[in-house]
N, C-alpha and C positions, 0 to 999 in steps of 0.2 A: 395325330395327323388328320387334315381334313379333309372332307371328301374330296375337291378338284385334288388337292395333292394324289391323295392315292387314286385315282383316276392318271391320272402323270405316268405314276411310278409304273401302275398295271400295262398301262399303253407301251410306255415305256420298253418295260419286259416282254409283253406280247410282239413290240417290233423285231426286240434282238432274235427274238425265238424264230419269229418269220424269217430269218437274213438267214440263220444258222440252215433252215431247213433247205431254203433256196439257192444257196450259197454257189450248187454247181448249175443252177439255171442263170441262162443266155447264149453269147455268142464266143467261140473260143476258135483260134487259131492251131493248124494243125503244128505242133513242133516237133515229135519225134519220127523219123525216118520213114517208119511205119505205117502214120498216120498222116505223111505228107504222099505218101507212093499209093496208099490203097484209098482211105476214107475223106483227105479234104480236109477244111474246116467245119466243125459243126455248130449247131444251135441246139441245146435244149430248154425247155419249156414243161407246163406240167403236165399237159399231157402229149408231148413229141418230144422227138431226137430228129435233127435233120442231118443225112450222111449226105456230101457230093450232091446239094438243091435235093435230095429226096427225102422227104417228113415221112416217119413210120410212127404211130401210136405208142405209149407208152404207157405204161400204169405203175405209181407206184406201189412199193411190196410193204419197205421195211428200212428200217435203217441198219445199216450196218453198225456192229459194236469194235472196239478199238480192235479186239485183237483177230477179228475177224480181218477188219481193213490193212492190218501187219501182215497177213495170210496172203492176200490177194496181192498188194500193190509192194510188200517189202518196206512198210513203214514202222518208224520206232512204235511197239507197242506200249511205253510207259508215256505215251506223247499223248494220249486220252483224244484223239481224232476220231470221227467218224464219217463213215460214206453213207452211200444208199444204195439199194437193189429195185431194179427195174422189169418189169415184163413186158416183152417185146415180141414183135415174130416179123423175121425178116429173111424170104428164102433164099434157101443155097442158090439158087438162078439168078438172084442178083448180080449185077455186077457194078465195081464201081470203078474208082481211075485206073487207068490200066486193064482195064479188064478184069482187076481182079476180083476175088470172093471176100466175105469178114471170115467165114469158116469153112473153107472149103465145099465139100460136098453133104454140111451138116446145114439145119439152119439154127440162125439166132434166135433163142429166147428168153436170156438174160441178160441184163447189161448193170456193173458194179460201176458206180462212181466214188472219187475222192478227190476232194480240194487239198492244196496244200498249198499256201502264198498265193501266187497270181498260175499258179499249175492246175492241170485238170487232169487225174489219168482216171481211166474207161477201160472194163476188161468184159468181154463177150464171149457169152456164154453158151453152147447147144444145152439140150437133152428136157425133156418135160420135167421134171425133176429137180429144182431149188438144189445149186449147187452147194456143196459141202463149203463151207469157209473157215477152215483149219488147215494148217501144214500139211497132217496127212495125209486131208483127202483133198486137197490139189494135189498133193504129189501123185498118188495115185491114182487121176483122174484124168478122161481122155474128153473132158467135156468144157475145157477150155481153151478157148478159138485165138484168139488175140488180145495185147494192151496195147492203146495205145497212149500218149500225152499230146497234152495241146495248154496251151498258152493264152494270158492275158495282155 
């Protein structure tokens, strides 16, 4: 192979790997219930989350692995998908449509994302603490605030 080729091929591969990692940055329509009553549409970006016109900081953590993302969102875990984990902080005195809170009287400092087709769901997190992403410890965990879905 000659050099311009693999120059090609490398680019190539370095794009798909950008699209995959970016995959849930931009602008997304609110469509589940939830996420049309409380949050809005949003915007993410690499380093924001915009709820209801308000941009909060973001950092990314980590990517999430398949069966982490079947934990959180209830997706097939032989489906080989992956999301991402975000750190946030967004206080419990926020308010957004309706007055409402993202977690009550906790504040935000995690937020999981997943693509899946033209879908986006977002699940927010409290507690200082990098939440558990297993069955278990969702089940047994009081440090998850809300999901919601939004749309392309």
């Amino acid at each position: 192979m000659k050099i311009k080729e693999s120059i090609a091929v490398f680019g190539l591969l370095f794009a798909g790997t950008l699209a995959v990692v970016a995959q849930d940055h931009g602008y997304w329509r609110a469509a589940s219930t939830n996420a049309r009553s409380i949050t809005g549409d949003i915007t993410l970006s690499e380093t924001s989350v915009v709820f209801n016109f308000t941009a909060f900081t973001i950092a990314p953590i980590r990517t999430l692995k398949t069966t982490e993302v079947a934990a959180v969102f209830d997706a097939d875990v032989n489906s080989g998908v992956k999301g991402n984990l975000y750190r946030l902080s967004i206080p419990s005195e926020r308010r957004f449509l309706h007055k409402n809170t993202l977690c009550g009287t906790e504040s935000v400092q995690w937020m999981a994302t997943f693509v899946s087709g033209r879908n986006l769901q977002v699940a927010l997190f409290s507690g200082l603490d990098e939440p558990v992403f297993t069955f278990d410890g969702l089940a047994n965990s009081s440090t998850r605030c809300a999901t919601f879905t939004y749309a392309r």
